[in-house]
C-alpha positions as CSV (number, residue, x, y, z in Angstrom):
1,X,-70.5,3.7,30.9
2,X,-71.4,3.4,27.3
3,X,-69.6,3.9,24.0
4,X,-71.0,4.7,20.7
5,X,-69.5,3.9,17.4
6,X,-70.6,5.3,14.3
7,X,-69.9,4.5,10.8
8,X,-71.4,4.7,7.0
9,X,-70.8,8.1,6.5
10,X,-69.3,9.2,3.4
11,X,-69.7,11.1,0.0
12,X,-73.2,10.8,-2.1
13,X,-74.7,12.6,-4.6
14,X,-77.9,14.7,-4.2
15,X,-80.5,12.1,-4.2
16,X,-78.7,9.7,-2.7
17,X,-79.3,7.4,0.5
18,X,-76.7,6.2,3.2
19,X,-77.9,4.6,6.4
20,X,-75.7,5.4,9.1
21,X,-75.2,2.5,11.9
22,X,-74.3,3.5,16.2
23,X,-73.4,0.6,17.8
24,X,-73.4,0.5,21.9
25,X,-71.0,-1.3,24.0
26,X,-70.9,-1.1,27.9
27,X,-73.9,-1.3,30.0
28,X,-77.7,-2.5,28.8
29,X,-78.3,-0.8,25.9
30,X,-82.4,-1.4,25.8
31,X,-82.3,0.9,28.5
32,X,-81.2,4.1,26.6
33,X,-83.1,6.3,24.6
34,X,-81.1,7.2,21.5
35,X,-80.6,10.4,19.3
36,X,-78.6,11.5,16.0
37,X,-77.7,14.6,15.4
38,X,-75.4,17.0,13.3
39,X,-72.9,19.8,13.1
40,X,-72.1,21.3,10.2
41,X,-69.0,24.1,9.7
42,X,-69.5,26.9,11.4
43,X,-72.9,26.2,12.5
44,X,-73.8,24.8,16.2
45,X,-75.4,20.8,17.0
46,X,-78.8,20.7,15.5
47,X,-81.0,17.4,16.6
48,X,-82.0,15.5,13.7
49,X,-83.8,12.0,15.1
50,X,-84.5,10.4,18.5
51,X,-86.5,6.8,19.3
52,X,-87.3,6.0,22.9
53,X,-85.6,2.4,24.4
54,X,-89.3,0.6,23.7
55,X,-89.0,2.0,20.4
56,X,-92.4,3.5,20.8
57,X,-91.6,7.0,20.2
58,X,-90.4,8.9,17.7
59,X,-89.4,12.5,16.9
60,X,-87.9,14.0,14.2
61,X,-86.4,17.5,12.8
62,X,-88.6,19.4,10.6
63,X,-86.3,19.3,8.3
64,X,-85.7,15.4,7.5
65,X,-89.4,14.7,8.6
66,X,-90.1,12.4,5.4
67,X,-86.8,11.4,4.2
68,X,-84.8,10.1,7.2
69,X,-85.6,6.7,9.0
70,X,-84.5,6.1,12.4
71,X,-84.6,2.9,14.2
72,X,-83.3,0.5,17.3
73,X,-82.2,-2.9,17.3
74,X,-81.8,-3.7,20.6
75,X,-80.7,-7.6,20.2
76,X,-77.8,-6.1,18.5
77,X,-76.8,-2.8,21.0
78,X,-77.3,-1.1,17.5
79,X,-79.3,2.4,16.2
80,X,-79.4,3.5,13.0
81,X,-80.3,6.7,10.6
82,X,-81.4,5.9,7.4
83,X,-81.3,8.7,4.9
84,X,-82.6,9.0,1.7
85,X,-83.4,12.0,-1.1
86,X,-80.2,13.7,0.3
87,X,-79.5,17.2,-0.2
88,X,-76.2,19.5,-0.1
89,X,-77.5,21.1,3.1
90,X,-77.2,17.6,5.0
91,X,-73.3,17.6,4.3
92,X,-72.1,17.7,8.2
93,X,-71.2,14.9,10.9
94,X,-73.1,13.3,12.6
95,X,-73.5,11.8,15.9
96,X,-75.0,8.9,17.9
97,X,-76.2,9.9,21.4
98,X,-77.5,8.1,24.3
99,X,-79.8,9.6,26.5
100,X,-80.4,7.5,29.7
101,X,-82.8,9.6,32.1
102,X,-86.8,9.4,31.7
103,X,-89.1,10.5,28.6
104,X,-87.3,9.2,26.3
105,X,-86.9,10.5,22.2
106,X,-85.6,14.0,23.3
107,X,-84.7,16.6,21.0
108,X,-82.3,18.5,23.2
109,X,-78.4,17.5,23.1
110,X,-78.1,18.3,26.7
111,X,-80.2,15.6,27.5
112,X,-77.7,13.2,26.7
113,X,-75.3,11.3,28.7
114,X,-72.9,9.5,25.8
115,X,-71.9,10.5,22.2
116,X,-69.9,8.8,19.6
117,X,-67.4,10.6,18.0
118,X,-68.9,11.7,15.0
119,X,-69.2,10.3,11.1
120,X,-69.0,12.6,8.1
121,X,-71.7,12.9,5.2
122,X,-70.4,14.4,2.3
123,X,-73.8,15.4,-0.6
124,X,-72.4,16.7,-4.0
125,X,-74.9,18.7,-5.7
């Protein structure tokens, strides 16, 4: 069993950066692939990161390619999403997922065994 924890979420102007921290408590977490993604009102999940448990591999959504930064730290059970040159259309929460099967990096929420419960991020244009 794992549990996620998110946290840094909050409101920024357009332009703005916040990095957003998942840390993992239960079993090994270096064994766990990790992914972030978002839900915004109305609209369904959409993956926005993923990093493998080496680290190794990488994948991102088309549309954060470029301005969002994700990364594992596995000395300190933590992931986290850095963001930068925010826009309106990233408003929505977000959530930390572990994924613990083989591969590694998916971009599929199904794939995913454990999910925190979710931090909001507010842009003002």
């Amino acid at each position: 069993q794992v549990q996620l924890v998110e946290s840094g979420g909050g409101l920024v102007q357009a332009g703005g950066s916040l990095r957003l921290p998942c840390t993992a408590t239960g079993r090994t977490f270096s064994n766990y692939h990790m992914g972030w993604f978002r839900q915004a009102p109305g609209k369904e999940r959409e993956f926005v990161a993923a990093i493998s448990w080496s680290g190794g591999r990488t994948n991102y959504a088309d549309s954060v390619k470029g301005r969002f930064t994700i990364n594992s730290y596995t000395a300190r059970n933590t992931v986290s999403l850095q963001m930068n040159s925010l826009k309106p259309v990233d408003s929505a929460i977000y959530y930390c997922a572990a994924d613990c099967a083989a591969g590694g990096a998916s971009t599929i929420a199904s794939s995913y065994d454990y999910w925190g419960q979710g931090t909001q991020v507010t842009v003002s244009s």
